[in-house]
C-alpha positions as CSV (number, residue, x, y, z in Angstrom):
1,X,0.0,0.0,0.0
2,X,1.2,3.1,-1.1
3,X,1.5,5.7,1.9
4,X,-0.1,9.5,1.1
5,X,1.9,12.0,1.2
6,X,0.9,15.2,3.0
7,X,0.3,18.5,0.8
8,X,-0.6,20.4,3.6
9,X,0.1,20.5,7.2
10,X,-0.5,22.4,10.2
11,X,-1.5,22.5,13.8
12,X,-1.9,24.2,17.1
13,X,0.2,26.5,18.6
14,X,1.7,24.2,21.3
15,X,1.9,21.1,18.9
16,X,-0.4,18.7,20.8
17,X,-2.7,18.6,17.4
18,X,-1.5,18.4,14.0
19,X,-3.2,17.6,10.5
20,X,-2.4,17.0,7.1
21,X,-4.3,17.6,4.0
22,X,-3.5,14.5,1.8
23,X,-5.0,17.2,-1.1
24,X,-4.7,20.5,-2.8
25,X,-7.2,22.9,-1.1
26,X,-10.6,23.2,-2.1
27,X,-12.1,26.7,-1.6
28,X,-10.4,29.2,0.6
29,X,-12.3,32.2,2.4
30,X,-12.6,35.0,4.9
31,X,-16.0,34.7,7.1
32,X,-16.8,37.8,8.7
33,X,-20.0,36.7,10.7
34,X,-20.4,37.2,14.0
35,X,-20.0,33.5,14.9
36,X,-16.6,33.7,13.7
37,X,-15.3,36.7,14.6
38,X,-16.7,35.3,18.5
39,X,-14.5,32.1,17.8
40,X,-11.5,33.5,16.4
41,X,-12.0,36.2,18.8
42,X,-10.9,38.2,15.7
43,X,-12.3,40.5,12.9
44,X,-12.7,37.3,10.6
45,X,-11.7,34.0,10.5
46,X,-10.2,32.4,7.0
47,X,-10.8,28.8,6.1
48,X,-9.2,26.3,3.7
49,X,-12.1,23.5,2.6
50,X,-10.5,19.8,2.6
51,X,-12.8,16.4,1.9
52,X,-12.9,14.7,5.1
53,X,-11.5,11.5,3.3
54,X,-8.8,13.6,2.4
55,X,-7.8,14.9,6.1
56,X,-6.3,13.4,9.0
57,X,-5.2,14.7,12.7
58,X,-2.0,13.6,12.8
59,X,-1.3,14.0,16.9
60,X,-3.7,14.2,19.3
61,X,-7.4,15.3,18.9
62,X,-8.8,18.3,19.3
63,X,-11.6,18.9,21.5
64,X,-15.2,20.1,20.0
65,X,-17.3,22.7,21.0
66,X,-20.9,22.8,19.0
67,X,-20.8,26.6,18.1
68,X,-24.6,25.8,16.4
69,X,-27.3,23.9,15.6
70,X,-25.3,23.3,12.5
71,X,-21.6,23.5,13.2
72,X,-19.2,22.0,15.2
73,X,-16.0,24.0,16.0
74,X,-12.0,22.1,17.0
75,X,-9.8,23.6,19.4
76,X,-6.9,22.1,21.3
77,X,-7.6,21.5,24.7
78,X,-4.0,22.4,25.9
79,X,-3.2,25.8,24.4
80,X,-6.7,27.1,22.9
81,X,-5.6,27.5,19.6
82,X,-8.8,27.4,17.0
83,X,-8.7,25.3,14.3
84,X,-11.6,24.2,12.6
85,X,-15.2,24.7,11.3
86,X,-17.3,21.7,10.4
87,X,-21.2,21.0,9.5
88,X,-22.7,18.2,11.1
89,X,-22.8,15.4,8.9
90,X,-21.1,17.5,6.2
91,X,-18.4,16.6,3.3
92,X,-15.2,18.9,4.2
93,X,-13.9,20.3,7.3
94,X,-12.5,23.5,7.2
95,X,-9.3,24.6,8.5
96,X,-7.9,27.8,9.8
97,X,-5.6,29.2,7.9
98,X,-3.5,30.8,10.5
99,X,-3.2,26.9,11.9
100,X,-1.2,25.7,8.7
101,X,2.4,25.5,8.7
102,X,2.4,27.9,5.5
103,X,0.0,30.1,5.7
104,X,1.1,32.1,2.7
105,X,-0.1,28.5,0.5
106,X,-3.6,29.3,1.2
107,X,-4.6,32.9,-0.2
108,X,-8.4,33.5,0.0
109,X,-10.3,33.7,-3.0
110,X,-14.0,34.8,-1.4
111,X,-15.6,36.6,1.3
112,X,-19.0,36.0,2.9
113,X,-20.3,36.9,6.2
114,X,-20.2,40.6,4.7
115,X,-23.0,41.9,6.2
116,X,-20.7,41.9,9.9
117,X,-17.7,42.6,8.2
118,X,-16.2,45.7,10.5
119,X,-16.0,49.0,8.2
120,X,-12.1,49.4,9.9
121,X,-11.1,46.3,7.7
122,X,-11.3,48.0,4.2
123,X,-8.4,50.7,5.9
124,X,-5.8,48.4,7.4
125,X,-3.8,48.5,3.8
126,X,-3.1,52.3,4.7
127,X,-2.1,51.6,9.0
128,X,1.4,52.4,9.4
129,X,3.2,49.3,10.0
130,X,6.7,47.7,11.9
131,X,8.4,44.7,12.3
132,X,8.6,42.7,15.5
133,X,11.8,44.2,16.2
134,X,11.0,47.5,15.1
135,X,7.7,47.4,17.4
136,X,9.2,45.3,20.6
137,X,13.1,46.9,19.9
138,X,15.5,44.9,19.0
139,X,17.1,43.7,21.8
140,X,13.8,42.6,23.5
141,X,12.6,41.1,20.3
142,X,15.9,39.2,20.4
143,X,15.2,37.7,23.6
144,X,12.0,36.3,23.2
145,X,12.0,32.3,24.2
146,X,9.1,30.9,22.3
147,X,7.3,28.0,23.4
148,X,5.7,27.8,20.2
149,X,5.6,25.0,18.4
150,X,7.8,25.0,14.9
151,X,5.8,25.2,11.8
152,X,6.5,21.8,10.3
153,X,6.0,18.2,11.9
154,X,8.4,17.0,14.3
């Protein structure tokens, strides 16, 4: 038996969950309704669409929380980080794409959700912006221990 090789991977921010998408990425998009911004605790949430029979955790399971009457929404347990959006008895499971080791693979394509979409989002192309270092100073940026873990699987 052949063994599938990952095109995608990702996990949590303390490593305890990991995926793989054995797949290209179906449809990728920023949802700005309410119900995501709550469980991102952000402005929008992005998503990458994978067939279930194309997905796998990888370590550990994530733990579920049933955000509606249709939706299910992963988390790990450990460290919080979010992770996924699913439909109840539904085809793909959706993945967030901060969660994936390269997040610069999965570039949005749609939006929906507009109608709570926050009118500052349309602006942030004109903030002023810094670096890490430039915002935390060099030498304190330099300092930082991160627990993190890497972005790739170990």
């Amino acid at each position: 038996m052949k063994e599938r090789v990952p095109v995608l991977t990702g996990g949590c921010q303390c490593g305890a969950v990991r995926f793989a998408s054995y797949s290209k990425p179906g449809r990728i998009s920023v949802c700005h309704c309410r119900m995501c911004q709550k469980a991102v605790a952000g402005p929008f949430a992005s998503f990458v669409e994978i067939p279930h029979g194309d997905f796998a955790w990888t370590r550990g399971a994530p733990a579920t929380f049933r955000s509606s009457s249709m939706a299910e929404r992963d988390f790990c347990a450990a460290c919080g980080t979010p992770l996924s959006y699913r439909k109840v008895d539904g085809t793909v499971i959706e993945l967030l794409t901060g969660a994936f080791d390269r997040p610069d693979h999965v570039i949005p394509t749609y939006q929906i959700g507009v109608e709570s979409k926050l009118a500052w989002i349309s602006h942030l192309h004109n903030l002023p912006g810094k670096t890490t270092s430039e915002a935390a100073g060099s030498a304190e940026a330099g300092s930082i221990v991160s627990y993190q873990h890497p972005d790739h699987n170990t």
